[in-house]
N, CA and C atoms as an extended XYZ file, in Angstrom:
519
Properties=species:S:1:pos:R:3:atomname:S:1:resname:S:1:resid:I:1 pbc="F F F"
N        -8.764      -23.258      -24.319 N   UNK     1
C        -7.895      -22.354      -23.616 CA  UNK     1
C        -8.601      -21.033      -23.315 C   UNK     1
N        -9.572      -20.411      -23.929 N   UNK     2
C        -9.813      -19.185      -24.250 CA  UNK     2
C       -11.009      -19.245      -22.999 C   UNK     2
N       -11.997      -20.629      -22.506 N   UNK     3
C       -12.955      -20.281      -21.390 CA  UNK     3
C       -12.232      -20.521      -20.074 C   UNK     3
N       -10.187      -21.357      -20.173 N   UNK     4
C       -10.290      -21.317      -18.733 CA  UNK     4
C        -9.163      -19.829      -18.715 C   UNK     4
N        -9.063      -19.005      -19.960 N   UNK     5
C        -8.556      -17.731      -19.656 CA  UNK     5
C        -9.772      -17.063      -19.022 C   UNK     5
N       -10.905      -17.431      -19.295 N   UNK     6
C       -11.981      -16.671      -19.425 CA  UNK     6
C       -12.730      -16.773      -17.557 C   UNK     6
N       -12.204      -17.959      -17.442 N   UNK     7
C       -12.512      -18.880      -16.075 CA  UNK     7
C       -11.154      -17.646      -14.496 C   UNK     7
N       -10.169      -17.666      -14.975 N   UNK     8
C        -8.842      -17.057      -14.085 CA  UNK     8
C        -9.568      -15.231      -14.621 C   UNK     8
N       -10.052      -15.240      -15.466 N   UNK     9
C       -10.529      -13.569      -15.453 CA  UNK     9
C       -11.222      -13.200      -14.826 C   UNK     9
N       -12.599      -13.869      -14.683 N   UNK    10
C       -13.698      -14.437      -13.347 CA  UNK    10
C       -13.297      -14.188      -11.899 C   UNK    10
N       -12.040      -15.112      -12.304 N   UNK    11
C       -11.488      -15.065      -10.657 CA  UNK    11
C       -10.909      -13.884       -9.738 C   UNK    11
N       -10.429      -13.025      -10.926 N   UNK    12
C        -9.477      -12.573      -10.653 CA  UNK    12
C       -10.474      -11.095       -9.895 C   UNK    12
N       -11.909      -10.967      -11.173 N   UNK    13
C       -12.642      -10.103      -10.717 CA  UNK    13
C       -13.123      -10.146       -9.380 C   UNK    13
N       -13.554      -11.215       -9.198 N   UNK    14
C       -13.648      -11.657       -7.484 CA  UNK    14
C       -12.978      -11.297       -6.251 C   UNK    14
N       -11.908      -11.464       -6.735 N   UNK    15
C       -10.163      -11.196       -5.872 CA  UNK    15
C       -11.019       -9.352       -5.830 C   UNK    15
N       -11.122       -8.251       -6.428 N   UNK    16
C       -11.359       -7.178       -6.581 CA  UNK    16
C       -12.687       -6.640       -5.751 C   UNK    16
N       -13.783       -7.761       -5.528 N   UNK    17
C       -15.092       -7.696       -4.848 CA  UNK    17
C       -15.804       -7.441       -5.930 C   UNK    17
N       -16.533       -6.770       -5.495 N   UNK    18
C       -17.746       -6.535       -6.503 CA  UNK    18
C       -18.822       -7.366       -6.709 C   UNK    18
N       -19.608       -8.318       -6.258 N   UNK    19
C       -20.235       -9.640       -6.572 CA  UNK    19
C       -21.780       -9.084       -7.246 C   UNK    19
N       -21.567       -7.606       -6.420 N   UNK    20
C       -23.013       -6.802       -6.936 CA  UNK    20
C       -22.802       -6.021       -7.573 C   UNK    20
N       -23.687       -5.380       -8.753 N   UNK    21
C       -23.558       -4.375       -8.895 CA  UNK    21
C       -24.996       -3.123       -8.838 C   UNK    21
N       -25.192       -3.032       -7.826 N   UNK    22
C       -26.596       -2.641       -7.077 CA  UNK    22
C       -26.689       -0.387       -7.484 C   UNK    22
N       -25.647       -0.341       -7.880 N   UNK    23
C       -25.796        1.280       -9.044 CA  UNK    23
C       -25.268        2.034       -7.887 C   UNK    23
N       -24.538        1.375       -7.058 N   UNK    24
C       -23.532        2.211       -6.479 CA  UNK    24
C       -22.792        1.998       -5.559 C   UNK    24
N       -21.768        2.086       -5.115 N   UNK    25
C       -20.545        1.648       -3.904 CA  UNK    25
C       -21.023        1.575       -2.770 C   UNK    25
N       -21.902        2.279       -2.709 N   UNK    26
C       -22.143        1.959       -1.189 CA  UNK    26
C       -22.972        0.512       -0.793 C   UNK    26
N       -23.956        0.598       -2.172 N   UNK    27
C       -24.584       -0.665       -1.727 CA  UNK    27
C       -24.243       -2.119       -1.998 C   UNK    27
N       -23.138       -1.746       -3.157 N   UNK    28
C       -22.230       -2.772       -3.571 CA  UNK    28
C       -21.207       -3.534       -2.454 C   UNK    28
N       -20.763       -2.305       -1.706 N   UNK    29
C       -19.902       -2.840       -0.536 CA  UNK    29
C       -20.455       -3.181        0.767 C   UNK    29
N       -22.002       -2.842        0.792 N   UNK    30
C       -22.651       -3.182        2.075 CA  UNK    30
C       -23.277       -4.723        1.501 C   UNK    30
N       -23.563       -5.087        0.565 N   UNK    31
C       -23.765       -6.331       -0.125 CA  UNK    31
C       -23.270       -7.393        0.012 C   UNK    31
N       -22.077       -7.089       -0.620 N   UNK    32
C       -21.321       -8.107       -0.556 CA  UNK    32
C       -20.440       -8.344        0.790 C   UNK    32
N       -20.094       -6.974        1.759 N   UNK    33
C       -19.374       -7.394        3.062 CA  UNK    33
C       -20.744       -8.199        3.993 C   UNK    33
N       -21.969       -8.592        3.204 N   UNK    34
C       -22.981       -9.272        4.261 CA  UNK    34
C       -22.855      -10.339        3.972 C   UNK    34
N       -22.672      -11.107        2.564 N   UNK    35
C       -23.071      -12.194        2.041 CA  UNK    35
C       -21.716      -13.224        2.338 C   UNK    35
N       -20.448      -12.180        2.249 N   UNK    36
C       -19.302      -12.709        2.563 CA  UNK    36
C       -19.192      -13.435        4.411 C   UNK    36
N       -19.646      -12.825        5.069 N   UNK    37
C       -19.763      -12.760        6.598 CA  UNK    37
C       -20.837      -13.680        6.761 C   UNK    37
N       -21.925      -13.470        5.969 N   UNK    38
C       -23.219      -14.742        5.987 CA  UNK    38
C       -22.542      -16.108        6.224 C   UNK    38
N       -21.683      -16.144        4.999 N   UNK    39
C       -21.303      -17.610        4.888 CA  UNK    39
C       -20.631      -18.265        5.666 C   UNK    39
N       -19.655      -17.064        6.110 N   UNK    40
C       -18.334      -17.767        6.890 CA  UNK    40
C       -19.070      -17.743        8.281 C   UNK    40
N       -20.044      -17.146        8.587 N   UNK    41
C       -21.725      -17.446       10.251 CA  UNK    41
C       -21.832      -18.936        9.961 C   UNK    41
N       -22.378      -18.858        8.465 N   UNK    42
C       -22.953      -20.162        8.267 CA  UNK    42
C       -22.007      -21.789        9.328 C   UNK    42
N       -20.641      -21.522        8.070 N   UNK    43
C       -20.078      -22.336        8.334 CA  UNK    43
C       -19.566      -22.588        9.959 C   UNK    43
N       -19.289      -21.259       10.396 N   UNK    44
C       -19.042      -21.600       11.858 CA  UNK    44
C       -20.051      -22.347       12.890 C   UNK    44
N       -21.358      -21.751       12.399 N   UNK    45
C       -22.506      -22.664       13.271 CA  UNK    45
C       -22.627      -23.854       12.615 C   UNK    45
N       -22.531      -24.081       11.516 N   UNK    46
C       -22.782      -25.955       11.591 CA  UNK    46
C       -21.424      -26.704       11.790 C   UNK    46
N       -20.222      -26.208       11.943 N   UNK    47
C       -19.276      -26.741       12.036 CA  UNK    47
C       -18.607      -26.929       13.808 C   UNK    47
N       -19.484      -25.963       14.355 N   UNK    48
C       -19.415      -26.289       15.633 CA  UNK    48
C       -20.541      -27.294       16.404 C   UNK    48
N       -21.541      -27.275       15.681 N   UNK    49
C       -22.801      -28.054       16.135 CA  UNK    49
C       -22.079      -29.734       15.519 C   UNK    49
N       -20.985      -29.575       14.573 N   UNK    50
C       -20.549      -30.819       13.896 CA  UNK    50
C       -19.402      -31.524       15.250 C   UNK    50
N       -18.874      -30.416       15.389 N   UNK    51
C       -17.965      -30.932       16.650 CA  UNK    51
C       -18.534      -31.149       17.854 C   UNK    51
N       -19.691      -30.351       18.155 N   UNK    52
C       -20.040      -30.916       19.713 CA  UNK    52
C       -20.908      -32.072       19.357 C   UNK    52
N       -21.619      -32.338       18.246 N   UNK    53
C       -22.144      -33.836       18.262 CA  UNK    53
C       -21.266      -34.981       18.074 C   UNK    53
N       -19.772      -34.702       17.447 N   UNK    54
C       -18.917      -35.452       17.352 CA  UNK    54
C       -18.279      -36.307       19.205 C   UNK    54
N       -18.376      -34.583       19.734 N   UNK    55
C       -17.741      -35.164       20.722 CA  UNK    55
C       -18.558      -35.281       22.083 C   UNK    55
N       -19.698      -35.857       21.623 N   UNK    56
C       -21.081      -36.052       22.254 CA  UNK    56
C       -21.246      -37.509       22.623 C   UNK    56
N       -20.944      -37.602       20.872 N   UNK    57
C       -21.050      -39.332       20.656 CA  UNK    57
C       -20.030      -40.064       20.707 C   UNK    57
N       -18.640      -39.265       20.751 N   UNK    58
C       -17.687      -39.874       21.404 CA  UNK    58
C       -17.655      -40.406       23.064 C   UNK    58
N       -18.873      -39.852       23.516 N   UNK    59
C       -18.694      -40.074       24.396 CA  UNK    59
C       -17.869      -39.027       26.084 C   UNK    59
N       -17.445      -37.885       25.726 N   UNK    60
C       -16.869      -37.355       26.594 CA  UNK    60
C       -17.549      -36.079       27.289 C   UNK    60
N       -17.341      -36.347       28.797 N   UNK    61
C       -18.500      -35.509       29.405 CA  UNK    61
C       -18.280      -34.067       29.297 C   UNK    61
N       -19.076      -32.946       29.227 N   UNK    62
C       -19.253      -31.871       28.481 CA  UNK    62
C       -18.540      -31.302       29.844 C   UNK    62
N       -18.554      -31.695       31.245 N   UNK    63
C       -17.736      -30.542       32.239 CA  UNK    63
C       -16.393      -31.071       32.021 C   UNK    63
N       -15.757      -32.106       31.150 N   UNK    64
C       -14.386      -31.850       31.288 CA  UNK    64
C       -13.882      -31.123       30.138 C   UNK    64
N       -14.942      -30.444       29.480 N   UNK    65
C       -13.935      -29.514       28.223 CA  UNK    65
C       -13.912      -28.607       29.309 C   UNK    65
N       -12.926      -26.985       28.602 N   UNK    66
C       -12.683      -26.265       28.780 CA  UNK    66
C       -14.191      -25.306       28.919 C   UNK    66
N       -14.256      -24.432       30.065 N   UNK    67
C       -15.372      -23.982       30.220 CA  UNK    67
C       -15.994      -22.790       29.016 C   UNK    67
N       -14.726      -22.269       28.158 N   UNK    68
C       -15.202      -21.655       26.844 CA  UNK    68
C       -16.103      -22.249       26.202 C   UNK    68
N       -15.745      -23.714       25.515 N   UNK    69
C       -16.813      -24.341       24.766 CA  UNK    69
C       -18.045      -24.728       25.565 C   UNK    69
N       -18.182      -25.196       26.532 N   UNK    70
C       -19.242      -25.562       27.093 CA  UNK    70
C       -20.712      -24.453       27.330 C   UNK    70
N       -19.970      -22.763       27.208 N   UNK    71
C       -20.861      -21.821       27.669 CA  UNK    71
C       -21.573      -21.692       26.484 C   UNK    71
N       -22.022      -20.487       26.843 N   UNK    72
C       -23.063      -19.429       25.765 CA  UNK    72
C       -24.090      -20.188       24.630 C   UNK    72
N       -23.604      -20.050       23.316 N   UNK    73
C       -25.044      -20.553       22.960 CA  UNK    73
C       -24.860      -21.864       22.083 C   UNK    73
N       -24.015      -22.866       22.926 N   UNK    74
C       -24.403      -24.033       23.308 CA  UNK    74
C       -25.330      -24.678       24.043 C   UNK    74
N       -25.785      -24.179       25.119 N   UNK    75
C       -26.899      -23.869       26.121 CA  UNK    75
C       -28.172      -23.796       25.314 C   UNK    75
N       -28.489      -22.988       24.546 N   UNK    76
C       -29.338      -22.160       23.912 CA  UNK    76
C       -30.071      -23.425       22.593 C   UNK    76
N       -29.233      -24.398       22.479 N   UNK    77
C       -29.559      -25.252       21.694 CA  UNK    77
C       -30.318      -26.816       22.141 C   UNK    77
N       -30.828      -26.501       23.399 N   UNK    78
C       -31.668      -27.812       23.682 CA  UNK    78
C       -32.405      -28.630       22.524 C   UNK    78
N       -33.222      -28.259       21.513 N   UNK    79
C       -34.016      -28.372       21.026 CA  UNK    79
C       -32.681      -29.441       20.213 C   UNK    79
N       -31.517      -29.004       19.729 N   UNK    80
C       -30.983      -30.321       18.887 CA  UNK    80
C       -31.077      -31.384       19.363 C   UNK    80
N       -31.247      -31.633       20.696 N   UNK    81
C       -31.722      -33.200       21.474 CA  UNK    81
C       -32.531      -33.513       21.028 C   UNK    81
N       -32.989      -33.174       20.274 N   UNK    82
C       -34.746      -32.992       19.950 CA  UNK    82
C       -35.342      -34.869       19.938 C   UNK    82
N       -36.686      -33.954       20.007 N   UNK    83
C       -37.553      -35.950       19.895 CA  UNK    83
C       -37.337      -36.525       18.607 C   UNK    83
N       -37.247      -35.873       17.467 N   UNK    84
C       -36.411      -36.583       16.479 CA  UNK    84
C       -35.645      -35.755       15.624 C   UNK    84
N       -35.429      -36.396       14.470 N   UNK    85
C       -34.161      -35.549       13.629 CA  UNK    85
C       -34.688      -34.589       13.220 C   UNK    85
N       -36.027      -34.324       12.381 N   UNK    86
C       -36.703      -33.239       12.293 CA  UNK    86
C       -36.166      -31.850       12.879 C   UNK    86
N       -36.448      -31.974       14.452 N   UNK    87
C       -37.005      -31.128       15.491 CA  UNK    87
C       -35.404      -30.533       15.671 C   UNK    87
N       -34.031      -31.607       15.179 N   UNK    88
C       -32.826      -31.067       15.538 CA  UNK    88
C       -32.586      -30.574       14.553 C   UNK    88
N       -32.881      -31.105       12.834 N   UNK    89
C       -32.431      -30.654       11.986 CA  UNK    89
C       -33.014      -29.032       11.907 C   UNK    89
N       -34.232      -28.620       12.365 N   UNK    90
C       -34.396      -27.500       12.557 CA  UNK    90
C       -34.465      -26.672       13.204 C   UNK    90
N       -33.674      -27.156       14.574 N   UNK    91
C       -32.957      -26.055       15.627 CA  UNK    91
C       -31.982      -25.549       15.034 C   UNK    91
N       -31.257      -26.862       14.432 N   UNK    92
C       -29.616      -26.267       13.618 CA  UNK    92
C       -30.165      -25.733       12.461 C   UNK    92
N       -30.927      -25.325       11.860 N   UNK    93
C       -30.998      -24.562       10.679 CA  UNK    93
C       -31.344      -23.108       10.908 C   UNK    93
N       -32.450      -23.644       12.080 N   UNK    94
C       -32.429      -21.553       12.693 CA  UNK    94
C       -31.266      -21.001       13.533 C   UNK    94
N       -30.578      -22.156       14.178 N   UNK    95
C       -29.491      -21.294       14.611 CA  UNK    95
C       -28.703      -20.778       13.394 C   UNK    95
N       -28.282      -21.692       12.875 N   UNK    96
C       -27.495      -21.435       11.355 CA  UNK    96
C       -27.877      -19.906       10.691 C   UNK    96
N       -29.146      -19.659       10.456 N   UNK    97
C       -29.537      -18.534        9.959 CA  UNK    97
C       -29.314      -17.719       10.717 C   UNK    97
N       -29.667      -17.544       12.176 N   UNK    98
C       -29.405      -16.307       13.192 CA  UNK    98
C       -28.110      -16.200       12.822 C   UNK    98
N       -27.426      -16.822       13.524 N   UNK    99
C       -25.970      -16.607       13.317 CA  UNK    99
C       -25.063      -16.212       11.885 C   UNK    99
N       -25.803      -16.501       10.648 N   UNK   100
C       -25.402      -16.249        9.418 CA  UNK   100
C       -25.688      -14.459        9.886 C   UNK   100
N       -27.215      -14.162        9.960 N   UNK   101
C       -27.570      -12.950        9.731 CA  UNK   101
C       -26.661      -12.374       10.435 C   UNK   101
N       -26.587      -12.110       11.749 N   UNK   102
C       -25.668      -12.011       12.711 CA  UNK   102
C       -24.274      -11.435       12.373 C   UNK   102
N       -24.086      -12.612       11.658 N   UNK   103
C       -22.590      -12.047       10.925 CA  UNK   103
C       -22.664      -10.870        9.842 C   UNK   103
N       -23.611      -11.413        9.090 N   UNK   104
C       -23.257      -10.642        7.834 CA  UNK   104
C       -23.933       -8.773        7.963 C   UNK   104
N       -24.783       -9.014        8.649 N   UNK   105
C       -25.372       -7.638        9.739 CA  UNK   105
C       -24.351       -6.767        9.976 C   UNK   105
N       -23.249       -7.813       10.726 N   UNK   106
C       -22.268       -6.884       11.380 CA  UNK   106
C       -21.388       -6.150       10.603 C   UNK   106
N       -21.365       -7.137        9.518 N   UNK   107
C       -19.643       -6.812        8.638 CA  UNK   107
C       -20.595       -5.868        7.831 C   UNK   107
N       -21.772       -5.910        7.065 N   UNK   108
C       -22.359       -5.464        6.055 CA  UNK   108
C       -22.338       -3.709        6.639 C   UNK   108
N       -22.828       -3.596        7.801 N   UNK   109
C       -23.099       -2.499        8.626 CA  UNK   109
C       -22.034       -1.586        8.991 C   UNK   109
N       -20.822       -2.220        9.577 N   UNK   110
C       -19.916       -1.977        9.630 CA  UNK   110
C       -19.024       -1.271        8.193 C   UNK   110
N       -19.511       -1.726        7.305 N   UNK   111
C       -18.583       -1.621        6.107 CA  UNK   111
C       -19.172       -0.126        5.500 C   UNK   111
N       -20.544       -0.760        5.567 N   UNK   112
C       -21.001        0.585        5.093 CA  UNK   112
C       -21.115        2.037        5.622 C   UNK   112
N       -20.995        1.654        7.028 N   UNK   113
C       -20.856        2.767        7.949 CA  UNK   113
C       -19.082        3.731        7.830 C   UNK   113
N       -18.211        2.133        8.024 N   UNK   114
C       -17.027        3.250        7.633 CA  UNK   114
C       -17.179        3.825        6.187 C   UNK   114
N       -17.780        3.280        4.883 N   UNK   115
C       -17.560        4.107        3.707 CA  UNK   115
C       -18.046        5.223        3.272 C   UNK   115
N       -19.083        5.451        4.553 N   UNK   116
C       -20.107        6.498        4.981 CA  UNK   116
C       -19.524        7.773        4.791 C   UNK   116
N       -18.628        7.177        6.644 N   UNK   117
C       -17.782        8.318        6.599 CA  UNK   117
C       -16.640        8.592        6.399 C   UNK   117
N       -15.892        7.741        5.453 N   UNK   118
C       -15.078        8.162        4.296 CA  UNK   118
C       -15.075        9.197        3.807 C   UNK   118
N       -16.427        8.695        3.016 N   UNK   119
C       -16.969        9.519        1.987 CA  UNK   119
C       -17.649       11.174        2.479 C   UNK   119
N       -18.324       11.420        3.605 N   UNK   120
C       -18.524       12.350        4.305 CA  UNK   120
C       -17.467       13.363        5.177 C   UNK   120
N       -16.513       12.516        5.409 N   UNK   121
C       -15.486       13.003        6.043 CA  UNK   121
C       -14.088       13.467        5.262 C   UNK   121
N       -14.496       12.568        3.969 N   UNK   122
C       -12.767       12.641        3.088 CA  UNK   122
C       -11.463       12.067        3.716 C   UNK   122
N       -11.831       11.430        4.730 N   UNK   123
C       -10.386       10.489        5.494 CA  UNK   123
C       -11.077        9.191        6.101 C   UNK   123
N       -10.126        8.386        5.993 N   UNK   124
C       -10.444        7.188        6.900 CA  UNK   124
C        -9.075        7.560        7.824 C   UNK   124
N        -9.708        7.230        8.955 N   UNK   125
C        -8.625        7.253       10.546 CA  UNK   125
C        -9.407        6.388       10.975 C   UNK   125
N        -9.152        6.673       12.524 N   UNK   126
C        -9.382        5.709       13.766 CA  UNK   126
C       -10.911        6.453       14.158 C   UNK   126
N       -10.889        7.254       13.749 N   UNK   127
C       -12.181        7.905       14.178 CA  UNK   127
C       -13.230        7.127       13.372 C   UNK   127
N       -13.449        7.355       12.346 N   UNK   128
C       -13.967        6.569       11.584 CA  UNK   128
C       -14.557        5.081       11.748 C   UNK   128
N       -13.167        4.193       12.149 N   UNK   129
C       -13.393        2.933       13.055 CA  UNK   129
C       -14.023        2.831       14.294 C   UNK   129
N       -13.852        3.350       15.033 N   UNK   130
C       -14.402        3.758       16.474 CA  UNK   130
C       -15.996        4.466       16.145 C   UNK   130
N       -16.191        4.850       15.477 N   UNK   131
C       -17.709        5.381       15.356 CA  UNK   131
C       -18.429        4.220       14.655 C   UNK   131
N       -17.932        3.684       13.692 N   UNK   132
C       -18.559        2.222       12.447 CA  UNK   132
C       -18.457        0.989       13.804 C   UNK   132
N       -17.389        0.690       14.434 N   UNK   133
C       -17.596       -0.048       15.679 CA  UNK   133
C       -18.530        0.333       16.845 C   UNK   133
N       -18.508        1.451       17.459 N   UNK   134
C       -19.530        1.277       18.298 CA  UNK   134
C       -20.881        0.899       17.430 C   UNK   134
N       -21.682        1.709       16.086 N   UNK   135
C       -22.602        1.517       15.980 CA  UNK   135
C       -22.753        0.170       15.900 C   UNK   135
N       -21.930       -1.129       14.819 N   UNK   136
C       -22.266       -2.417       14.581 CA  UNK   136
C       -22.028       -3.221       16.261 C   UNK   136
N       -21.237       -2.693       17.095 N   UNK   137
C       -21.514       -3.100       18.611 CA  UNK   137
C       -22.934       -2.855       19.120 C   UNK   137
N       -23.421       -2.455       18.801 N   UNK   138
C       -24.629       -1.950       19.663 CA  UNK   138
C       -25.402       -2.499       18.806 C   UNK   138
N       -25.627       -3.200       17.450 N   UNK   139
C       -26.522       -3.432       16.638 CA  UNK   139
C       -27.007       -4.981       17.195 C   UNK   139
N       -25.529       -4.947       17.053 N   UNK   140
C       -24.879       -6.776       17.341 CA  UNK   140
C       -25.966       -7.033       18.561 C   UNK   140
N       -25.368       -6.022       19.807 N   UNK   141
C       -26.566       -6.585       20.804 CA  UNK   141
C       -28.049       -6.918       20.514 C   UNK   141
N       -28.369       -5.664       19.879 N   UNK   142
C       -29.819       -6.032       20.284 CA  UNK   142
C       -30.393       -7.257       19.081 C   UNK   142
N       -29.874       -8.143       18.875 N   UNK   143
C       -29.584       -9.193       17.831 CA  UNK   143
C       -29.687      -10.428       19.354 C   UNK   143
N       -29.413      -10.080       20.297 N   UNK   144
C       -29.349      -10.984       21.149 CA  UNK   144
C       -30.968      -11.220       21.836 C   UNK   144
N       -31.269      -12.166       22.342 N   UNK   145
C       -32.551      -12.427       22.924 CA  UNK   145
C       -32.674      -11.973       23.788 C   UNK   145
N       -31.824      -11.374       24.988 N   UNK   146
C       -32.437      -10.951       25.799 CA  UNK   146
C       -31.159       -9.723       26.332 C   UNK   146
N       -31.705       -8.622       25.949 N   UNK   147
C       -30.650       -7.592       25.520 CA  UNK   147
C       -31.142       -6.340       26.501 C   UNK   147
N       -30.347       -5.970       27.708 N   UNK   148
C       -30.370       -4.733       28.336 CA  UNK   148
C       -29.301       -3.580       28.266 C   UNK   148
N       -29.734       -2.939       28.481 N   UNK   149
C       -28.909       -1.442       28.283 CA  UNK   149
C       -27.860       -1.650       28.277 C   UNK   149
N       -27.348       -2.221       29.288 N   UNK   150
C       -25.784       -2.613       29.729 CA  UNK   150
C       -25.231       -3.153       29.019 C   UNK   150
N       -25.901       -4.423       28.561 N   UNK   151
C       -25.136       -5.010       27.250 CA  UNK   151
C       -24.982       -4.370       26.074 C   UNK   151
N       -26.090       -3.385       25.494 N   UNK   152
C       -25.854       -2.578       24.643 CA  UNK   152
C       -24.264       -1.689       24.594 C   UNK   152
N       -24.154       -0.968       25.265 N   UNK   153
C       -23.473        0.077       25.842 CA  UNK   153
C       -22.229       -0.718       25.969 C   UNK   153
N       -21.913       -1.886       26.852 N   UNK   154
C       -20.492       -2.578       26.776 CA  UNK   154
C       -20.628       -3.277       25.133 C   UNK   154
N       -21.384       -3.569       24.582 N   UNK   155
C       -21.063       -4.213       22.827 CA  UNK   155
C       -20.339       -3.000       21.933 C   UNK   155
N       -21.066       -1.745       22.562 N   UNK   156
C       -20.688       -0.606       21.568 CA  UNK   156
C       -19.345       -0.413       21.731 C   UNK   156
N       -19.000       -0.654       23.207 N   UNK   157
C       -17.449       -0.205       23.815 CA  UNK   157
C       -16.715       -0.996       23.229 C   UNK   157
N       -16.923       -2.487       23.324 N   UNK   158
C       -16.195       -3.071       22.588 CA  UNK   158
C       -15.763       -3.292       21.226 C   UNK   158
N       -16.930       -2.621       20.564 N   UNK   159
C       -16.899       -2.794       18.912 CA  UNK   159
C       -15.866       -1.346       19.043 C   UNK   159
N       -16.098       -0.399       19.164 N   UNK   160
C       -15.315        0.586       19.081 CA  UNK   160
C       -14.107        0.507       19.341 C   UNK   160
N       -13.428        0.109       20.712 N   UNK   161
C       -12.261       -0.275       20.591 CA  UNK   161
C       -11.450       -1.624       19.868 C   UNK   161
N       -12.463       -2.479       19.415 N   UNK   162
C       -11.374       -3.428       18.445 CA  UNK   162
C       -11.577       -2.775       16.945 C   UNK   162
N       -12.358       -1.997       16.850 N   UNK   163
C       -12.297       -1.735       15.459 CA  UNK   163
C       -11.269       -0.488       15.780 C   UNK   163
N       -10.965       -0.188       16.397 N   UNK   164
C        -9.870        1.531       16.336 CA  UNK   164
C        -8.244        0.602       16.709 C   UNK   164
N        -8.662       -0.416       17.550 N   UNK   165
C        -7.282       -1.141       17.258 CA  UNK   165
C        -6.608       -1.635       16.160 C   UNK   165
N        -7.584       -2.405       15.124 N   UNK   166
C        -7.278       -3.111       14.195 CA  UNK   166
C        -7.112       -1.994       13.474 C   UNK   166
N        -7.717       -0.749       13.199 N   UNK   167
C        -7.059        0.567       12.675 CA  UNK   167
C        -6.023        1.105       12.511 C   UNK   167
N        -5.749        1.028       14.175 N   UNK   168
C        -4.271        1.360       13.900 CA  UNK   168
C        -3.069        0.675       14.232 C   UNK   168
N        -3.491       -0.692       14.284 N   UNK   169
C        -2.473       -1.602       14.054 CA  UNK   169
C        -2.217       -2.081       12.360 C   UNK   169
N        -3.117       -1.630       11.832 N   UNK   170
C        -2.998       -2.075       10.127 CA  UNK   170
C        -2.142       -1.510        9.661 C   UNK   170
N        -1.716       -0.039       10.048 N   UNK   171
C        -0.640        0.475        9.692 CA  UNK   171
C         0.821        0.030       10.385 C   UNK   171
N         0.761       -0.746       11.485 N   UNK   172
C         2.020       -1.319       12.470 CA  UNK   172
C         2.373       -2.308       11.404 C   UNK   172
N         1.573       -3.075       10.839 N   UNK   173
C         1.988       -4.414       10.282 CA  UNK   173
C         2.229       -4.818        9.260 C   UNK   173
């Protein structure tokens, strides 16, 4: 009884964060908001590379999906055709990693940026969000292969305004 009290105490610390303890909050929470975001990259890229080979070998032609799935960096993955399993198993493993980093970049960056200026500012607002969003918008881009100004500049816009939305809709809900 006493290791699966010991087992739900574990858990419970988890529930709280903390996975690091790197000698201080900031790096504790930029840590773990990467490793958390890593995984759930992870899983999204092999779980989509799981469905389009599913529905590859089902048989159904790729212009009658919906033109969402068919774009972006589906394209980008020729090499899983590859001449053998090798050559696919390690397209999907570097995509896997980009896209892990990718994620956990964003959230890690993001996290630490708003606790930044928390901590510098003494308030979290929308301001706060809107400054931690544009920067992880603009990071995000140049993460992309082939990244011009423009895209920079609209990633930042966009990170800024969904992060100042989700701001101040957290308090609506």
């Amino acid at each position: 009884m006493s290791s699966n009290s010991n087992l739900l105490g574990e858990i419970r610390s988890l529930e709280k964060g903390w996975f690091f303890d790197l000698g201080h909050p900031l790096l504790n929470r930029v840590a773990e908001s990467f490793v958390k975001a890593a995984g759930i990259g992870a899983i999204q890229a092999v779980s989509r590379e799981a469905y389009f080979t599913a529905v590859e070998g089902a048989g159904v032609d790729p212009g009658a999906m919906p033109p969402d799935m068919t774009s972006g960096k589906r394209h980008r993955l020729s090499d899983l055709r590859g001449e053998n399993c090798n050559k696919s198993l390690e397209a999907m493993v570097k995509n896997t990693g980009k896209e892990s980093f990718q994620w956990g970049m964003a959230a890690g960056l993001y996290s630490g940026v708003t606790y930044g200026l928390r901590e510098v500012r003494g308030s979290h607002d929308w301001k706060n969000s809107a400054v931690a969003g544009a920067i992880t918008g603009a990071a995000l881009a140049l993460t992309s292969d082939d990244t011009s100004h423009e895209q920079i500049v609209q990633c930042a816009i966009t990170g800024a305004a969904l992060s100042t939305a989700a701001n101040l809709l957290t308090g609506i809900f």
